[in-house]
N, CA, C and O atoms as a GROMACS GRO file, in nm:
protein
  356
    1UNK      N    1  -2.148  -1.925   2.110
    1UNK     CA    2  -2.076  -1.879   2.228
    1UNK      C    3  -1.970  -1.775   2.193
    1UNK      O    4  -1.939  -1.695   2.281
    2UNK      N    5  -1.902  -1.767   2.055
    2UNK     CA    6  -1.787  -1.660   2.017
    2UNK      C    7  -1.873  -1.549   2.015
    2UNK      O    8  -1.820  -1.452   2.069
    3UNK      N    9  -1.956  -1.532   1.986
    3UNK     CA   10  -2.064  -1.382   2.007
    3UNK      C   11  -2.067  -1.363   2.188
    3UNK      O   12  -1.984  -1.299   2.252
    4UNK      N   13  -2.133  -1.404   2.219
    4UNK     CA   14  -2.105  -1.367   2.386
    4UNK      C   15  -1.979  -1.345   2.421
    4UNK      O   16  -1.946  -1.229   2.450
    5UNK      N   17  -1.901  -1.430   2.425
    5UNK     CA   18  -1.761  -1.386   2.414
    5UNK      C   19  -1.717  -1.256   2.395
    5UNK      O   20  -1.680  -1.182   2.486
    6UNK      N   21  -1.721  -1.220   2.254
    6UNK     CA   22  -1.732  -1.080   2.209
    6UNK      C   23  -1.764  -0.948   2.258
    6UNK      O   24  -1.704  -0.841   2.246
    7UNK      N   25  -1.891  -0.984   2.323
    7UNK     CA   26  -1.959  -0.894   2.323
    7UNK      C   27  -1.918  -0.872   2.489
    7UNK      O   28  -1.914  -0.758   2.534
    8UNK      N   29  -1.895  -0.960   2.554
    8UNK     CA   30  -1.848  -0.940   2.709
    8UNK      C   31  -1.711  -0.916   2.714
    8UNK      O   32  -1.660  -0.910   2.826
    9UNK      N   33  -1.638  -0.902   2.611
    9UNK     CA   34  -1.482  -0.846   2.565
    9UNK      C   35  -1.494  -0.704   2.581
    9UNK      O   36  -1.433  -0.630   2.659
   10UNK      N   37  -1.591  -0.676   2.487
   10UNK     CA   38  -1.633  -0.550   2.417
   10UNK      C   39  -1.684  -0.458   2.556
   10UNK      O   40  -1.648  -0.345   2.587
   11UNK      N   41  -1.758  -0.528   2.610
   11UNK     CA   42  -1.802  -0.434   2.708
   11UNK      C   43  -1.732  -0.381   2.813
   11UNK      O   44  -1.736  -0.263   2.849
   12UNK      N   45  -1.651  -0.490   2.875
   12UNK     CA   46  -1.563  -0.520   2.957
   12UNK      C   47  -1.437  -0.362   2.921
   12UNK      O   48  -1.395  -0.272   2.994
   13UNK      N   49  -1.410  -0.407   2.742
   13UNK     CA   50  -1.303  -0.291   2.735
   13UNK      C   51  -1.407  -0.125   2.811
   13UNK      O   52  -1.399  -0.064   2.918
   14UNK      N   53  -1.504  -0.107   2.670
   14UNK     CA   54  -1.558   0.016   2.710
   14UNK      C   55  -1.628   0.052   2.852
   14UNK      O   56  -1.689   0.158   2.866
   15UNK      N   57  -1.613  -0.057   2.968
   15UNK     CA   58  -1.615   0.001   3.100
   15UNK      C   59  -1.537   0.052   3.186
   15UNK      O   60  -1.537   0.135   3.277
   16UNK      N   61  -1.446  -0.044   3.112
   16UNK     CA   62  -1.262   0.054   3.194
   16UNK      C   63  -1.229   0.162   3.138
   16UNK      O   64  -1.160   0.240   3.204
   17UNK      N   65  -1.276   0.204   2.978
   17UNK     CA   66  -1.236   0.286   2.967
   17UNK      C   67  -1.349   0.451   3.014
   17UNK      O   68  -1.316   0.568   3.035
   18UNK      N   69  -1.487   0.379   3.014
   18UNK     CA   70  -1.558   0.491   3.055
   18UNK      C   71  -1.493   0.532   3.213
   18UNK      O   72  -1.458   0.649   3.234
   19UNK      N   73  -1.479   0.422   3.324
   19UNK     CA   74  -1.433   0.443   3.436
   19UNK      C   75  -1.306   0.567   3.423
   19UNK      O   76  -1.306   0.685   3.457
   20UNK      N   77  -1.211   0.486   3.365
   20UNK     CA   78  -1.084   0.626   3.364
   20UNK      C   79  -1.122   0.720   3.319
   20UNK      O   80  -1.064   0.816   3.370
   21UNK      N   81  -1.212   0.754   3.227
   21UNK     CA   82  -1.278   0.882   3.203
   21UNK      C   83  -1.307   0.955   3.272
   21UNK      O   84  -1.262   1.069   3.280
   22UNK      N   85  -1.391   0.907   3.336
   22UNK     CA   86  -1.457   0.925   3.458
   22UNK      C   87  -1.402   1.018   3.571
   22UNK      O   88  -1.428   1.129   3.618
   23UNK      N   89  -1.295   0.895   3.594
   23UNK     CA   90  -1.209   0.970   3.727
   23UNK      C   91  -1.100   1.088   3.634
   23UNK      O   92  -1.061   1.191   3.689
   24UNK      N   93  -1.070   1.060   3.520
   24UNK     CA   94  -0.976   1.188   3.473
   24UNK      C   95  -1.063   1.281   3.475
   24UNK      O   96  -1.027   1.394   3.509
   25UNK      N   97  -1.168   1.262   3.447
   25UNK     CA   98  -1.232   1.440   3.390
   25UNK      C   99  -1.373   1.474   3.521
   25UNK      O  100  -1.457   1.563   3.505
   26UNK      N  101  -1.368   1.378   3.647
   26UNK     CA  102  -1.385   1.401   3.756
   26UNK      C  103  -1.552   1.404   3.772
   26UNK      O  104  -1.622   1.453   3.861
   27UNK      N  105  -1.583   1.346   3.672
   27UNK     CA  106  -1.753   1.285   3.671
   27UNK      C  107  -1.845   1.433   3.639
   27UNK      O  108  -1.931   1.486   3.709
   28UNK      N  109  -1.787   1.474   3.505
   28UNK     CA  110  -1.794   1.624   3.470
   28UNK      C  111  -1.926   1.618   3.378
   28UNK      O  112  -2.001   1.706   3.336
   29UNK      N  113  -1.925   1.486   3.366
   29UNK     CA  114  -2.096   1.482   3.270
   29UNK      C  115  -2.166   1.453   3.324
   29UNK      O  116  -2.267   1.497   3.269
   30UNK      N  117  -2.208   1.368   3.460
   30UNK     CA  118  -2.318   1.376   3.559
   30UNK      C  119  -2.331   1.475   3.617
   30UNK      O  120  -2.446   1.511   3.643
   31UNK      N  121  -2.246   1.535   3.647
   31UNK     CA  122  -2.225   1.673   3.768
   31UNK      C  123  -2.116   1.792   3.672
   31UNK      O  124  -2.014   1.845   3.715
   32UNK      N  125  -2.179   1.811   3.531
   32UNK     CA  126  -2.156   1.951   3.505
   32UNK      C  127  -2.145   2.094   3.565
   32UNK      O  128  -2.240   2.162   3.604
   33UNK      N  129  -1.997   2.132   3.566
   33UNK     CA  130  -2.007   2.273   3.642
   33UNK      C  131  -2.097   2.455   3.578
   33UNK      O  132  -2.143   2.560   3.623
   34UNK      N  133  -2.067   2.364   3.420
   34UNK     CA  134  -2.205   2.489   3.387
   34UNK      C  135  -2.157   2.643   3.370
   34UNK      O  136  -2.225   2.746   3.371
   35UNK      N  137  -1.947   2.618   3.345
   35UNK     CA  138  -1.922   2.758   3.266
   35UNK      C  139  -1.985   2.825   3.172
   35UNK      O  140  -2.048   2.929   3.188
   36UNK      N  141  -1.969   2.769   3.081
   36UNK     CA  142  -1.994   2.770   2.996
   36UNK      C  143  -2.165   2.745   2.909
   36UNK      O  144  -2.244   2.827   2.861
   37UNK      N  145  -2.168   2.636   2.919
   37UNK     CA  146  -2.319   2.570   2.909
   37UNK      C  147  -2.374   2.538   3.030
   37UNK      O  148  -2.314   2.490   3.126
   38UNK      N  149  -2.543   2.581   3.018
   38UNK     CA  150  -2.632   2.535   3.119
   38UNK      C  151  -2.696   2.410   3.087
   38UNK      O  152  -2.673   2.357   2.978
   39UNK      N  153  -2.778   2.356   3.172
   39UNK     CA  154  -2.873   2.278   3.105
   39UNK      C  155  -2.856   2.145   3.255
   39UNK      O  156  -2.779   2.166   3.349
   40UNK      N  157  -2.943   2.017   3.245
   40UNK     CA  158  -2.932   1.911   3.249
   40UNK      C  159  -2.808   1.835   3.239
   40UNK      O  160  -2.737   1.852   3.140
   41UNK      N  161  -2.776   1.760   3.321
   41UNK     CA  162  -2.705   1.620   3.290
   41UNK      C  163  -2.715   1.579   3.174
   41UNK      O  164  -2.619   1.591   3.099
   42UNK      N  165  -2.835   1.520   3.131
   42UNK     CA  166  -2.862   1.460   3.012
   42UNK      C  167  -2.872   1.531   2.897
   42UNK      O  168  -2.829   1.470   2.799
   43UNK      N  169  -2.919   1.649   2.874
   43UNK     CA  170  -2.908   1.757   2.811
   43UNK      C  171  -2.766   1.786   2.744
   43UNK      O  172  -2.744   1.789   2.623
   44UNK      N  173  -2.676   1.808   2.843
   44UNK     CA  174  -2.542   1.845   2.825
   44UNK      C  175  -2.498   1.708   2.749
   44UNK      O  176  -2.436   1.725   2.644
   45UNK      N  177  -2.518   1.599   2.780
   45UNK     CA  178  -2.431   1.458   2.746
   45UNK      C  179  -2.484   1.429   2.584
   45UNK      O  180  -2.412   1.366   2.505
   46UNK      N  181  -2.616   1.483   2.545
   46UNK     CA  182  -2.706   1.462   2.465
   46UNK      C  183  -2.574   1.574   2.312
   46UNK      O  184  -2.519   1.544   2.206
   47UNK      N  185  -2.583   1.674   2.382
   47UNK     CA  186  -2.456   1.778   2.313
   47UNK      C  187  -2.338   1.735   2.273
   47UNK      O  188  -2.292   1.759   2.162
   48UNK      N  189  -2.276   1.662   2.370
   48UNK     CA  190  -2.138   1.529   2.331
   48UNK      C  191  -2.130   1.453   2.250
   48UNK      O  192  -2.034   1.432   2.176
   49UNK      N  193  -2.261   1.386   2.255
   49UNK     CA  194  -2.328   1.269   2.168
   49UNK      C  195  -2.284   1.299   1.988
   49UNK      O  196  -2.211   1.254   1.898
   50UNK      N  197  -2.392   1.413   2.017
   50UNK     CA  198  -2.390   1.516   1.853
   50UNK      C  199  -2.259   1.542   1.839
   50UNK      O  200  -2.223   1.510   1.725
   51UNK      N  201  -2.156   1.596   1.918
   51UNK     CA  202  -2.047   1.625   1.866
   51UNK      C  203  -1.994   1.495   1.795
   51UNK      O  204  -1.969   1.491   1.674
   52UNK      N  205  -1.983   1.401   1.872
   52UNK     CA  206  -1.921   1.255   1.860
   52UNK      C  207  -1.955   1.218   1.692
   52UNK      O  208  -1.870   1.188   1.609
   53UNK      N  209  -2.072   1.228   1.674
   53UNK     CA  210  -2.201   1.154   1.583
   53UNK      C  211  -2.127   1.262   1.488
   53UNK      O  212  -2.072   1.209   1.391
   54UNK      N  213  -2.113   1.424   1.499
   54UNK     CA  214  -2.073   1.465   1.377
   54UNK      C  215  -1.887   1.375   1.352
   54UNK      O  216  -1.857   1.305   1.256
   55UNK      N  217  -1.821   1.400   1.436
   55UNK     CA  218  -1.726   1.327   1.384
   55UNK      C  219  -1.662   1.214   1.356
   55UNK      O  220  -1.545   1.183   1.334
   56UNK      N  221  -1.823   1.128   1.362
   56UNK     CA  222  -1.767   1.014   1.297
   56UNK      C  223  -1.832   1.047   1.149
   56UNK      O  224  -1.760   1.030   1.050
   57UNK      N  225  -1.951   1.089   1.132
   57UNK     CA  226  -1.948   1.138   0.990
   57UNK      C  227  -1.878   1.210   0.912
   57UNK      O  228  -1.890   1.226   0.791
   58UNK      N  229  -1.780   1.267   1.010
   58UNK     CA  230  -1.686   1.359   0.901
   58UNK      C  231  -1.562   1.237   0.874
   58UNK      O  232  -1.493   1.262   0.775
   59UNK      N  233  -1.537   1.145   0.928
   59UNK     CA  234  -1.434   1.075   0.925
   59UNK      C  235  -1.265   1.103   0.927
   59UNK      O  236  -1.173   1.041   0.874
   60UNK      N  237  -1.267   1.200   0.994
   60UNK     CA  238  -1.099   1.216   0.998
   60UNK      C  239  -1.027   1.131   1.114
   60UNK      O  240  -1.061   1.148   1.231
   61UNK      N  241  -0.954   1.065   1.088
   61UNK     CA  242  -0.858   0.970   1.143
   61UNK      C  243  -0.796   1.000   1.203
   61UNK      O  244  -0.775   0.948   1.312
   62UNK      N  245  -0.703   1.155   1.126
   62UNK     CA  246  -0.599   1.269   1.199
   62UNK      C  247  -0.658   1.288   1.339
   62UNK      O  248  -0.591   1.252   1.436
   63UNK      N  249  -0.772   1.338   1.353
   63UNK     CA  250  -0.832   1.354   1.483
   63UNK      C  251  -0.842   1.258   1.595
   63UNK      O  252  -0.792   1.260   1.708
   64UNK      N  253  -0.932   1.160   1.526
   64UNK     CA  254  -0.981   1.044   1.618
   64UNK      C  255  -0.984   0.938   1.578
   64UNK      O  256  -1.000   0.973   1.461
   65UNK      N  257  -0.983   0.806   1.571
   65UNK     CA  258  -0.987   0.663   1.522
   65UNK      C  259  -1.155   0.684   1.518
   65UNK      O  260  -1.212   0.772   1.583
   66UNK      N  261  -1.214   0.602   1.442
   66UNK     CA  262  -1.354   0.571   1.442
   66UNK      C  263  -1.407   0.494   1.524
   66UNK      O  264  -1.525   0.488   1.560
   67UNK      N  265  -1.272   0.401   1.574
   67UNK     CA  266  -1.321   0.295   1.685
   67UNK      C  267  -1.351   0.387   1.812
   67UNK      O  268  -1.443   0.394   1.893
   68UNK      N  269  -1.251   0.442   1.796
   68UNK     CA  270  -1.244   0.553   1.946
   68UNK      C  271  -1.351   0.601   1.941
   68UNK      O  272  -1.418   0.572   2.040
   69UNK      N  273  -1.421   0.687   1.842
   69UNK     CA  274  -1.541   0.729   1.839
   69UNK      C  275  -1.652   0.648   1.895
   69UNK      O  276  -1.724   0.705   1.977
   70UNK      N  277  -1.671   0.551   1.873
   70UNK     CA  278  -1.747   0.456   1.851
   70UNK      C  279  -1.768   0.397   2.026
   70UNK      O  280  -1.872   0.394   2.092
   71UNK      N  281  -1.658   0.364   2.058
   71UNK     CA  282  -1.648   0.365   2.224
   71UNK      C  283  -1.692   0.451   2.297
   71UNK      O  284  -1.765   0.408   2.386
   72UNK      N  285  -1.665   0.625   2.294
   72UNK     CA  286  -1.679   0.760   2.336
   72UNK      C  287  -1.838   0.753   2.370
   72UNK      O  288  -1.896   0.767   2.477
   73UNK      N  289  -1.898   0.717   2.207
   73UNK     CA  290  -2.024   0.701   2.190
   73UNK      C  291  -2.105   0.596   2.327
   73UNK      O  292  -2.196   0.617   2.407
   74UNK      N  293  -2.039   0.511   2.307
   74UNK     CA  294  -2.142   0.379   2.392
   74UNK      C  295  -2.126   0.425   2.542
   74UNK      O  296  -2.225   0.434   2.614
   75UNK      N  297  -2.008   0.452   2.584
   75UNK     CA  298  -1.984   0.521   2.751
   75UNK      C  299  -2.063   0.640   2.740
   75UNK      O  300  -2.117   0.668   2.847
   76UNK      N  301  -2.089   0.723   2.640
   76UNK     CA  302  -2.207   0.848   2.628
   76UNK      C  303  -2.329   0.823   2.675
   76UNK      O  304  -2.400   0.893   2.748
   77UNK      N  305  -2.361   0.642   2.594
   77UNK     CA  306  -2.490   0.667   2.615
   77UNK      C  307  -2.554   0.607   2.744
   77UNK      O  308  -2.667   0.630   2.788
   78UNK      N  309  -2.426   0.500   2.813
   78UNK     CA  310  -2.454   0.467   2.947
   78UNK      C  311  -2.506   0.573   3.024
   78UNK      O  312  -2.605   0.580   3.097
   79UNK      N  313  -2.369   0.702   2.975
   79UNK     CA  314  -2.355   0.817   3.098
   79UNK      C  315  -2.539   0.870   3.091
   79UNK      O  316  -2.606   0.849   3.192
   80UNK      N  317  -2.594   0.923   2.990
   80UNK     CA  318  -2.685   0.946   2.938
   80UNK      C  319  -2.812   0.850   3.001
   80UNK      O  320  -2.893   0.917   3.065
   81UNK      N  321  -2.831   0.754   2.997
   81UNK     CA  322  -2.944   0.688   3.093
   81UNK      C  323  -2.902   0.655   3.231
   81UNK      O  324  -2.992   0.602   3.296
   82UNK      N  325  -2.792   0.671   3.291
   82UNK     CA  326  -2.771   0.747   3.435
   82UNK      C  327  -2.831   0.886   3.441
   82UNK      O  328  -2.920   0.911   3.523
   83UNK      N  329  -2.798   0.951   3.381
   83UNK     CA  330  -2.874   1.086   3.382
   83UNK      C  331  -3.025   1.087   3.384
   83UNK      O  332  -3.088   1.143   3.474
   84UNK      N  333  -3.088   1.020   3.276
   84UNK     CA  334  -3.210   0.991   3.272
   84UNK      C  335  -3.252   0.951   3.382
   84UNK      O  336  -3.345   1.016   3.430
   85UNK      N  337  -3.206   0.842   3.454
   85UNK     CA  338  -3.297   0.772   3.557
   85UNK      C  339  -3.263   0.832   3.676
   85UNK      O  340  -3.352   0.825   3.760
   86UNK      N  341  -3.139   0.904   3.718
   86UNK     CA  342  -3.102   1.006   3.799
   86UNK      C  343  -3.238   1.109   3.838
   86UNK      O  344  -3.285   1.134   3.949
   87UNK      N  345  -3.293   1.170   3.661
   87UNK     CA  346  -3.407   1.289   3.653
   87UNK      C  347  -3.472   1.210   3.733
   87UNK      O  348  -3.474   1.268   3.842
   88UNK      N  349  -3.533   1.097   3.741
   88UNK     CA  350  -3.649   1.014   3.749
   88UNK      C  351  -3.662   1.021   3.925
   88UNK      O  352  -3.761   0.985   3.989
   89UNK      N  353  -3.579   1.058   3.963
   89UNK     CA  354  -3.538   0.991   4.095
   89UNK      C  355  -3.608   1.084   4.212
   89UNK      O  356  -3.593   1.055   4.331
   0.00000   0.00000   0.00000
């Protein structure tokens, strides 16, 4: 039961924090405005991902915590099969 526990801790955090994301940066990865980069929803989020993924391999701390990374990542990949099943739709 301390594993479930855990893991419904865990999720619980990285949904509040994808939510405030969300509303701070105004749901900018489902509904990209496309200055800059074109592409897909998922496409674009797929680009984040990689950024993320390179900096947790580079490991600088100065920048970002790894945990932080690591969270960034999992709300990515929610955002990311919203997108997917969005295409589907």
């Amino acid at each position: 039961m301390k594993a479930e526990k855990r893991i419904r801790e865990i999720i619980e955090e990285v949904q509040e924090l994808l939510i405030a994301k969300n509303r701070q940066y105004g749901n900018s990865a489902l509904k990209p405005i496309g200055v800059f980069a074109n592409g897909n929803a998922a496409d674009l989020i797929k680009i984040r991902i990689d950024d993320k993924l390179n900096r947790l391999i580079q490991g600088d701390e100065t920048i970002e915590a790894d945990e932080d990374i690591v969270k960034d990542l999992i709300g990515y990949f929610v955002l990311l099969l919203i997108a997917m099943r969005d295409e589907d739709v």
